[in-house]
N, C-alpha and C positions, 0 to 999 in steps of 0.2 A: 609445560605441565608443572614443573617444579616453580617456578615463580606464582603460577597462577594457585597452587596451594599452598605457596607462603602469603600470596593476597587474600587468602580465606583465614588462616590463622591471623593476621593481624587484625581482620576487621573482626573476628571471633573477640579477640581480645581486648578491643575498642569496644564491643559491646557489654563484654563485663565488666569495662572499668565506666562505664558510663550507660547513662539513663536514654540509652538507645531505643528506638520503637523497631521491631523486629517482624515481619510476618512474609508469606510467599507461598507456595504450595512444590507440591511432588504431583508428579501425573506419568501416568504408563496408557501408552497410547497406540492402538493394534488397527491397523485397516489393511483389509482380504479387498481384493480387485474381483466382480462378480461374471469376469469372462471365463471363457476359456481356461483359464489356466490358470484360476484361483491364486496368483501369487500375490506375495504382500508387497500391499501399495506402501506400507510404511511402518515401521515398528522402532518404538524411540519412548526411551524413560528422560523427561524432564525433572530435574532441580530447579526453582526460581526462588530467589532470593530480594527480600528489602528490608535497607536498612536505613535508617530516617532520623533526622531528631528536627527538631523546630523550637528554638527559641526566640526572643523578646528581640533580638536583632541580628540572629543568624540562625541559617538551618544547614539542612544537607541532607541528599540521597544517592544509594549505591544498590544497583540492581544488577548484579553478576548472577547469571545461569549457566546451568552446565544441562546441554545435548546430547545425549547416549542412545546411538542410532544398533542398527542390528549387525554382525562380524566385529563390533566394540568400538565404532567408530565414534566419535568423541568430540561436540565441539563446545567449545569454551569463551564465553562471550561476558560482553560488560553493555549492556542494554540503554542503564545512564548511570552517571556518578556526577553530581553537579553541587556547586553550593550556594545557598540564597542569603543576599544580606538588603535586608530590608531600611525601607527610612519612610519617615512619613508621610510620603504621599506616591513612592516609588520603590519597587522591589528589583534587583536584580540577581539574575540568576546565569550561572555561568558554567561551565563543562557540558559532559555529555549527557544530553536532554532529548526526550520525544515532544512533540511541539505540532498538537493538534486544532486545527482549524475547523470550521464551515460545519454546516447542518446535515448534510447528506448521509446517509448510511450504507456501508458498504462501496461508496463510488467516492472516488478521489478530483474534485474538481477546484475546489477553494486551496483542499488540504494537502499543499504540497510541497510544505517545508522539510517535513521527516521522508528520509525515501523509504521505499519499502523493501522486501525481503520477500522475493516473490519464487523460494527453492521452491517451495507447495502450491503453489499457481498463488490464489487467495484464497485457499482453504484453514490457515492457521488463524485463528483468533488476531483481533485488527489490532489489539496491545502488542501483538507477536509480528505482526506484519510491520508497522511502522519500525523504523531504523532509528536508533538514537545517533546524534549528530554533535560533532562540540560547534557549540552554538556559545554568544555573549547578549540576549535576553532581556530588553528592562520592560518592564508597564509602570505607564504613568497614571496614576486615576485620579479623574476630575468628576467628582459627584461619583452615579451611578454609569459611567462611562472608561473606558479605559482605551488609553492607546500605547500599544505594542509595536517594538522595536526588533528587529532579529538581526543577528550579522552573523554568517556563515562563514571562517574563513577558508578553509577546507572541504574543496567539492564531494561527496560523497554520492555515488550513483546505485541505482536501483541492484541487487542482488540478485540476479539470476540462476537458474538452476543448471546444471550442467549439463551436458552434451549425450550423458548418458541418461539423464532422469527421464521420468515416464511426463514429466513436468516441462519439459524443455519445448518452447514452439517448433511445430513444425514449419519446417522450411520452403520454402516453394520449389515448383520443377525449374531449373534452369536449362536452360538450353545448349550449355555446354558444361564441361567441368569447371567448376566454382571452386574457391581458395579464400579463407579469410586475410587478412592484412592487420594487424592491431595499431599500426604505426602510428596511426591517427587519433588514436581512441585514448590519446592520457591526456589529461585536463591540471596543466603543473600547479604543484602548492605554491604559488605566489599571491600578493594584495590585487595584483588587478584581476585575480580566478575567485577571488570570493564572492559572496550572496549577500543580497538585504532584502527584507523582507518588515513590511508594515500593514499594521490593522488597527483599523479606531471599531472598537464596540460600544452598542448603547445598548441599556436596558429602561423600556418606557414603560405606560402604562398600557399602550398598545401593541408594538410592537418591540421586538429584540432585532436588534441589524449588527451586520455588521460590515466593514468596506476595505480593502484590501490591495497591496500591490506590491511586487515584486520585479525583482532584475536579478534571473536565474540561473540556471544551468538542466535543460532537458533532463531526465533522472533515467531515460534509456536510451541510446544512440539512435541515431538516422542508418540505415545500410545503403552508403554509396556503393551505388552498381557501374563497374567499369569496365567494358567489354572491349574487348582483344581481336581486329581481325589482322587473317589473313590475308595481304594486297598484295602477293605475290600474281593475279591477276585483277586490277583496278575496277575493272567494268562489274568483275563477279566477287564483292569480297567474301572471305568465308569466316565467320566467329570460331575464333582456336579457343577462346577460355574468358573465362568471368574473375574478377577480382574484386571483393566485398570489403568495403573498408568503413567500419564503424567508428560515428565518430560524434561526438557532442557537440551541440550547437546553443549559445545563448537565448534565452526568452525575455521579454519582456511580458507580465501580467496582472493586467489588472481586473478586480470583480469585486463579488459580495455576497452576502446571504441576510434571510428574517425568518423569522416565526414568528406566529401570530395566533390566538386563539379566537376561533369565532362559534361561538356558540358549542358545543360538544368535541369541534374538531380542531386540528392543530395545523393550520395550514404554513408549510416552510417552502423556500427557494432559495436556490443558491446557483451562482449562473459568474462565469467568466472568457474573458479576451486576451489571447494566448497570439502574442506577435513574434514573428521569426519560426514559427516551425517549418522543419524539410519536411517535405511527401515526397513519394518514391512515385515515379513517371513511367512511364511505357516507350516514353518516345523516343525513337531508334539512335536521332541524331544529336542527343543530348549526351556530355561529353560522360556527365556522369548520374543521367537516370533519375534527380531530384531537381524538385524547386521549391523557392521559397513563400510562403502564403500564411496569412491568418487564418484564425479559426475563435469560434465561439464553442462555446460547452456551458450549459446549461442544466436545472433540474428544478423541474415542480414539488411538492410530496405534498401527502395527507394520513394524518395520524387520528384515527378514532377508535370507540370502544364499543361492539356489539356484543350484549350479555357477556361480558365480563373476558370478552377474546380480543385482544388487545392485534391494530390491525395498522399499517402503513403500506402505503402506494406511493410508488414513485415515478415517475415520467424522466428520461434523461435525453437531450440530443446533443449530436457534436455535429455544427455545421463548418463546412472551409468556404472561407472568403474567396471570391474573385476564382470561381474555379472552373477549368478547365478539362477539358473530357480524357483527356493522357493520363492523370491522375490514377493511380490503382485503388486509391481507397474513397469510397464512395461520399459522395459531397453531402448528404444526410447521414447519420448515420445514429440510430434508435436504440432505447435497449429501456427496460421497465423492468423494476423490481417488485414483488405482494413479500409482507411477513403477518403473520396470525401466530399468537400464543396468547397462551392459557395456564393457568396454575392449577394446582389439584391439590385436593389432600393435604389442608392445613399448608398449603406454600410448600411442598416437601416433593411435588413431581411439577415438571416442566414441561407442555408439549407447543413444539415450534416448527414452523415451516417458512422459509425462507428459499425465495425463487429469485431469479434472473432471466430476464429475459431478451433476446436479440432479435428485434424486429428486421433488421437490416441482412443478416445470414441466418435467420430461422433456425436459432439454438435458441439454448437454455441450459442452467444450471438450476435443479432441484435438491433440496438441504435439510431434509426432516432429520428433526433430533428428538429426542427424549430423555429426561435425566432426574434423576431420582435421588434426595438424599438418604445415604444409608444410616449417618450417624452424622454426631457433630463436629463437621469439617469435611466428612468425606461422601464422594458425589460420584453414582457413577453412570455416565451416558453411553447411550447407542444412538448413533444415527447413519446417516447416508449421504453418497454426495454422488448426484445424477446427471449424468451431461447426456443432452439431445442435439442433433445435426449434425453434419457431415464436415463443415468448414465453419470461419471464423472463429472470434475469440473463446469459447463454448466448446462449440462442432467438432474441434479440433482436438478432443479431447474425449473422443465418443469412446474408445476403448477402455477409458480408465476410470468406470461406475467402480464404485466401491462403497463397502459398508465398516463400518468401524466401532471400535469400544475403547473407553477412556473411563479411567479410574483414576481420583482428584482428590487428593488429602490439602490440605487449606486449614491454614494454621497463623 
């Protein structure tokens, strides 16, 4: 704590000796869970902070916030702090940066250089979900074209919620008592554990593309399953216990994305080939319950405008290569997004509706908001976040409807 607010006084000070650009918001933010038992899904005063300068041949940005949960719980982060030094015909930029890819909204298929921060499932804002990384960054531009260089030298993995959060996946039954193992699950800071990461974009008179590849690190583990029997009679063995051991495994990935305008509508894609993922197996006599296989991940969308309600559809699939019926997670596997908004009242009220949908385990996540400004800078929304079905990504989470309100000064 004490260092982190002598990090605020220094940059304070930096800012008054110099021609800093300064702006971020404050937000207090309340969600009631609409079961049973009315308890709050969340209750947390955010700080966010940026601070910026950009000159003729160097720049720089620092976005530290502070997270004020409810019992005073506190957490204290540095989002990116990076600094650009420009030349002319290439920019590079170095520390800690968010580094967003591909066309898609709401779904992560191109975009998966920054990991995410997934305490709140994906209910926080997708600025707040991506994870800043120290990355080393250059773009080269040739015309109206750019190609992008990334190098990761430090793996950083996805953030999950804890064990106790209403957020945390549920686990499946096992058929004996379970134990996790971590032993496996550290990915050491050396050069041969680092990332690269490349993309050439083009902008034509037709189309926008862009083409991509990477040599990764999975951003959430695999769960090796390794199951324990008892042969103290050979012919009958008996399973004494399970042992789960998480652990990351290298990808190879390459794909792309475009948009396109044809006539009123905005038609985009963005679709990738994800080599070396584990699936978790069923079959008895696998020593540890996984194999290894391809997969594709794909997505359609369509962006148009009806009387002034502004509306996108998206189609997404993830199929596995070469697949076999052991496999626990299904070799299709669907999910379709609608959003519609609308403005009101001189730009001053908001209404939105954002769905998700799982074709594959018949959920869905439903997301109405509405938000209002009350004055200049400050905003304040109500909406809702609705989960239907029983299982899968969604389903799994059917207890935890909740309604919520957020009040947003923005300065």
């Amino acid at each position: 704590m004490k260092k982190f607010l002598l990090s605020f006084v220094f940059m304070f000070s930096v800012l008054m000796a110099g021609n800093i650009n300064m702006d971020g918001f404050v937000r207090s933010y309340i969600g009631v869970l609409t079961n049973d038992s009315l308890d709050y899904s969340i209750v947390m005063n955010t700080f966010n902070l940026n601070l910026s300068k950009t000159g003729d041949k160097m720049g720089f940005k620092v976005n530290p916030y502070i997270y004020q949960y409810s019992g005073g719980n506190m957490e204290l982060g540095l989002r990116e702090a990076y600094l650009d030094i420009y030349f002319p015909s290439m920019d590079l930029r170095v520390g800690k940066q968010q580094i967003i890819w591909g066309k898609a909204d709401g779904v992560f298929i191109t975009d998966i250089v920054s990991p995410k921060d997934l305490t709140e499932f994906i209910l926080r804002d997708f600025d707040e979900i991506r994870m800043g990384i120290t990355a080393l960054k250059s773009d080269y531009y040739i015309g109206n074209n750019t190609l992008e260089l990334v190098w990761v030298p430090v793996f950083t993995p996805t953030k999950m919620p804890p064990a106790t959060s209403i957020w945390h996946p549920k686990m499946p039954d096992f058929p004996a008592p379970a134990t996790f193992d971590y032993t496996r699950s550290e990915v050491r800071h050396d050069l041969k554990n680092s990332e690269v990461f490349g993309k050439f974009s083009a902008l034509t008179g037709l189309v926008d593309f862009e083409v991509m590849g990477a040599y990764t690190w999975e951003d959430e583990p695999t769960m090796h399953v390794i199951k324990h029997f008892n042969l103290s009679n050979p012919q009958h063995p008996v399973l004494d216990s399970i042992t789960i051991y998480p652990e990351y495994h290298r990808l190879k990935v390459g794909g792309g994305s475009f948009s396109t305008t044809i006539g009123p509508f905005v038609l985009r894609g963005e679709g990738a080939y994800y080599n070396g993922k584990y699936f978790n197996t069923t079959r008895p006599d696998a020593p540890e319950s996984v194999v290894k296989k391809d997969y594709v991940h794909y997505l359609v969308g369509m962006d148009f405008s009806v009387k002034g309600w502004n509306t996108s559809l998206q189609f997404i699939e993830r199929a596995i290569l070469d697949y076999t019926d052991d496999i626990e997670q299904e070799q299709y596997s669907n999910m379709a997004t609608f959003l519609i908004a609308k403005n009101f009242l001189y730009e001053t009220l908001h209404i939105s509706l954002f769905t998700y949908y799982d074709f594959t385990d018949k959920g869905s996540l439903v997301r109405p908001k509405i938000s209002y400004d009350i004055a200049d800078g400050v905003e304040g929304i109500v909406g809702a976040n609705i989960f239907t079905g029983s299982e899968g990504i969604f389903g799994q989470y059917n207890d935890n409807d909740m309604v919520y309100l957020k009040l947003k000064y923005s300065f």
